[in-house]
N, C-alpha and C positions, 0 to 999 in steps of 0.2 A: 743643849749644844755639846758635841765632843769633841774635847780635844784632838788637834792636830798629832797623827802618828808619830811619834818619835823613832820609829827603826821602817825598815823596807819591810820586816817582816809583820809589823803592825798591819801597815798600806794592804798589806796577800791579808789579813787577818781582816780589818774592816771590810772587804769589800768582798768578801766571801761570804761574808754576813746578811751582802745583802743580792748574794747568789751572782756576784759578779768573778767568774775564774779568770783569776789576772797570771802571767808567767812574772818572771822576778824580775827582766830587762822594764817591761811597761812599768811593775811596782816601784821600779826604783826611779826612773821618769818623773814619776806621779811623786813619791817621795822627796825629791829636789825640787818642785814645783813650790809644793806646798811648803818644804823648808825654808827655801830660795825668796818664796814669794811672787815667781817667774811663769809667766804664760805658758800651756803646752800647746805644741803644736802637734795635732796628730792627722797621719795622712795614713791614707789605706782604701783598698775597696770599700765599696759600698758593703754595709750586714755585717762588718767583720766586729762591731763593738765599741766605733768611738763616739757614737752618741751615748751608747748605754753610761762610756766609763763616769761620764760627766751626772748623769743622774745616781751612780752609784756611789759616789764621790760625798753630792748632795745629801744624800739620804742617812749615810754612812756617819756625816759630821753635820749633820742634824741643822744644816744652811738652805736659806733660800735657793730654788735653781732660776735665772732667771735667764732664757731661751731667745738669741738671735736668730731667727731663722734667714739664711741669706737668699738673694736669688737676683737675676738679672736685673737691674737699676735699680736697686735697693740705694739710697743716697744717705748722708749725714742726718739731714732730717727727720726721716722715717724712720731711724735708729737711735735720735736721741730724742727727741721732744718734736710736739705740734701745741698749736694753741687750739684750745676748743673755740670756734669762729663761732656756732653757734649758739653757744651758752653766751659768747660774747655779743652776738648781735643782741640778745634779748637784755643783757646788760646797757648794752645804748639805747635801746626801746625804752627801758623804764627809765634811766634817765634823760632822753628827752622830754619825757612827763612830768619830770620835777625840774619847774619853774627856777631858774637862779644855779641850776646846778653848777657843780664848780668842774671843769672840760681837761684842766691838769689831772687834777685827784680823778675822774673817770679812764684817764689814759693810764695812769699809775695801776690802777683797778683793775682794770681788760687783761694787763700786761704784767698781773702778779700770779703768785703760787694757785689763787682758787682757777683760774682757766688754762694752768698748763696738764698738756697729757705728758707724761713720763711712759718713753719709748724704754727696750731696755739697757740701751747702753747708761743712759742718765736713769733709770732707776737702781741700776745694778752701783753705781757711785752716791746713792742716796745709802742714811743710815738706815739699817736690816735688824728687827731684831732679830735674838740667836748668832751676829757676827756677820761679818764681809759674806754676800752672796757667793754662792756659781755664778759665773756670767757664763753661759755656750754660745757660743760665737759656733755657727751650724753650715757647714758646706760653705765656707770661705770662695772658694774657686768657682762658685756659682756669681758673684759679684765683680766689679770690673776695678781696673787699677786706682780710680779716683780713690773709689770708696777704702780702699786698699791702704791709700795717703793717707786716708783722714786717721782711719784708725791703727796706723803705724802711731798718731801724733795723739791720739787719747790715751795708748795705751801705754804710751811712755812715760807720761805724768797723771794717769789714772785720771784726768779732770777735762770737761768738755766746757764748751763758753755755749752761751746763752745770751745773744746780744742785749736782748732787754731786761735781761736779770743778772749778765755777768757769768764768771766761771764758777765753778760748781766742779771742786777737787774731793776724792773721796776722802773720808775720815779714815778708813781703814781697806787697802785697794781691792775688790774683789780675787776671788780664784777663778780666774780665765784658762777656757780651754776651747782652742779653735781646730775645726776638723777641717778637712778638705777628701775628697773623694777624686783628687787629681785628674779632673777633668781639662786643667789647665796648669799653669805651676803658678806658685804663690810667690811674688815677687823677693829675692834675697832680704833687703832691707826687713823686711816682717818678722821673716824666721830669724833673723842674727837674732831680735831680742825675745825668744820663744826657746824653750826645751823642746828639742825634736822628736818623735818617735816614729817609725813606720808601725802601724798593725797591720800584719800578716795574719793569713789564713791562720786557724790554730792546726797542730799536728794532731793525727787519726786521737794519740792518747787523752789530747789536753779538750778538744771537742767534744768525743766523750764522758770526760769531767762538765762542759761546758750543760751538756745535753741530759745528764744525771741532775743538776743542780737546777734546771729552768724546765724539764719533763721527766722529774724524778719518779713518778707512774708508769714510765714507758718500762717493756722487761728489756733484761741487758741484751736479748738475742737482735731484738726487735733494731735498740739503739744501736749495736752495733752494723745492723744492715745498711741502716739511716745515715750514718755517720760515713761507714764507706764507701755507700755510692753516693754520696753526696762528694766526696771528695775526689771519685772518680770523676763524676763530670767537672770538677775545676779542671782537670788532665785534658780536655774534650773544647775542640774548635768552636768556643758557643760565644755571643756576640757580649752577653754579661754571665758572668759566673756568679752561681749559688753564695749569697755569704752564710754567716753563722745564721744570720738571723731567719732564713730560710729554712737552714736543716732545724730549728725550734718548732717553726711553723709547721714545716712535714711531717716531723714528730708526732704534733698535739691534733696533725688532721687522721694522722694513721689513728690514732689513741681513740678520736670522734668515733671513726669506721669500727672500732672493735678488731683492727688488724692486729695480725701474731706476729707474722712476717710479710719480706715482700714481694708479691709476683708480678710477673710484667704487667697482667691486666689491673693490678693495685695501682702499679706505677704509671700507668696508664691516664687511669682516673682521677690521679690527685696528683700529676707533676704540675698542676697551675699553683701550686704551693711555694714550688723550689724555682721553675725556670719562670721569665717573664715576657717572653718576648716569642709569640708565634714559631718565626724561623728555627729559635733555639728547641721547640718543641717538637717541632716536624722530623730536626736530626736525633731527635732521644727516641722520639716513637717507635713500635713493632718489633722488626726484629734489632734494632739496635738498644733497646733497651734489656733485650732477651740476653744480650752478648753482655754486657756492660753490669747484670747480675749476676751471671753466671762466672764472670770475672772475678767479682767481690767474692762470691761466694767460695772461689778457688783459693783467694788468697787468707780470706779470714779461718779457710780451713772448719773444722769439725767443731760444733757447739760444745 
């Protein structure tokens, strides 16, 4: 396990380490978090990097990551614990077979630690070796206001109840970091007790960096093509916009093809890498993708 950063510039140091390029507003975010002790809250397009930071976080200080995935009626339940009913039913099966059993002590039984499933909210508050997990709390805004409630009130006193076993407070509170892809907004009450960041797009330079560090194979001609027509079409009336994690992907498929550079009929063949969505594909095609290189290629100027 390693130690908690002690400066912002630790935070850009760890996590470059583990090929994650942070700018110094996020690093210092992240740095008060982990000082603080304080949830982040980070909101931004989709691919822009806020699930990576959470794995690079984990990897970086050598913690469990232990992964909420949200999504529409996601409840309490399903995020903290279930009872295994069926390990349980075969537990009342055999004792019904013994004669005299004692029907307390089997309730006690059913309803102890050997039959509960640990969801990850109540595993992420269970002791970790190596220190307090990651807890990711994953696309918040995909879940609805209940759920919203519940865990404004776990994450304030780090402890969930468990009616048949009681509360269950962490020993040591996880490092929580909650995304949102603002597809909705996330109710005020949440964020007041959350460190906020927005992730924005990175700039042509920092991408670059981004794109160096996750397809360090690619030649810099190549990247840089990638890099600005990628960032071209963020400019472009498209229904979702390319994130980072797109212009990685187009990278490592050009790299597949044996590609130098890019031409329409390249861009052609492997835009199902970067755009996702039909409609969005239809407007990049033929000649507007011819226009839209030729653009890049005006601006980045002479190799």
């Amino acid at each position: 396990m390693t130690k908690l950063p002690s400066s912002i510039d630790d935070v850009q140091t760890l996590l470059e380490g583990q090929n994650y390029v942070c700018g110094r507003a996020l690093a210092t975010v992240v740095f008060l978090g982990l000082k603080l002790g304080r949830p982040l809250f980070l909101e931004g397009e989709a691919g822009v990097g806020k699930t990576e930071i959470a794995k690079a976080i984990a990897a970086a200080l050598g913690r469990r990551l232990i992964r909420l995935q949200c999504y529409e009626g996601l409840d309490a339940s399903s995020a903290v614990y279930e009872w295994n009913f069926a390990a349980q039913m075969v537990g009342i099966r055999s004792a019904e077979a013994v004669e005299g059993s004692d029907r307390d002590a089997l309730v006690d039984e059913l309803f102890s630690d050997k039959y509960l499933i640990r969801r990850p909210l109540l595993e992420a508050m269970s002791p970790q070796p190596g220190g307090a997990p990651v807890l990711l709390i994953d696309e918040l805004d995909r879940t609805d206001e209940p759920f919203e409630a519940f865990l404004l009130e776990a994450l304030s006193d780090f402890q969930v109840t468990i009616p048949e076993l009681g509360t269950v407070k962490a020993e040591e509170p996880p490092i929580v970091i909650l995304t949102s892809n603002r597809t909705r907004e996330v109710h005020d009450a949440l964020k007041r007790r959350c460190l906020y960041h927005w992730v924005d797009f990175p700039t042509f330079d920092r991408e670059i960096e981004i794109l160096e560090a996750r397809a360090p194979e690619a030649a810099e001609g190549l990247s840089r093509e990638v890099v600005a027509f990628v960032q071209k079409l963020r400019t472009e009336d498209l229904f979702k916009k390319p994130g980072v994690a797109e212009t990685i992907d187009w990278a490592k498929c050009l790299l597949a093809l044996d590609v130098i550079d890019l031409s329409p009929e390249v861009i052609a063949d492997t835009i199902g890498a970067v755009l996702k969505y039909q409609d969005d594909i239809q407007k990049i095609e033929g000649s507007e993708a011819k226009r839209l290189l030729e653009e890049v290629r005006a601006e980045l100027g002479p190799a």
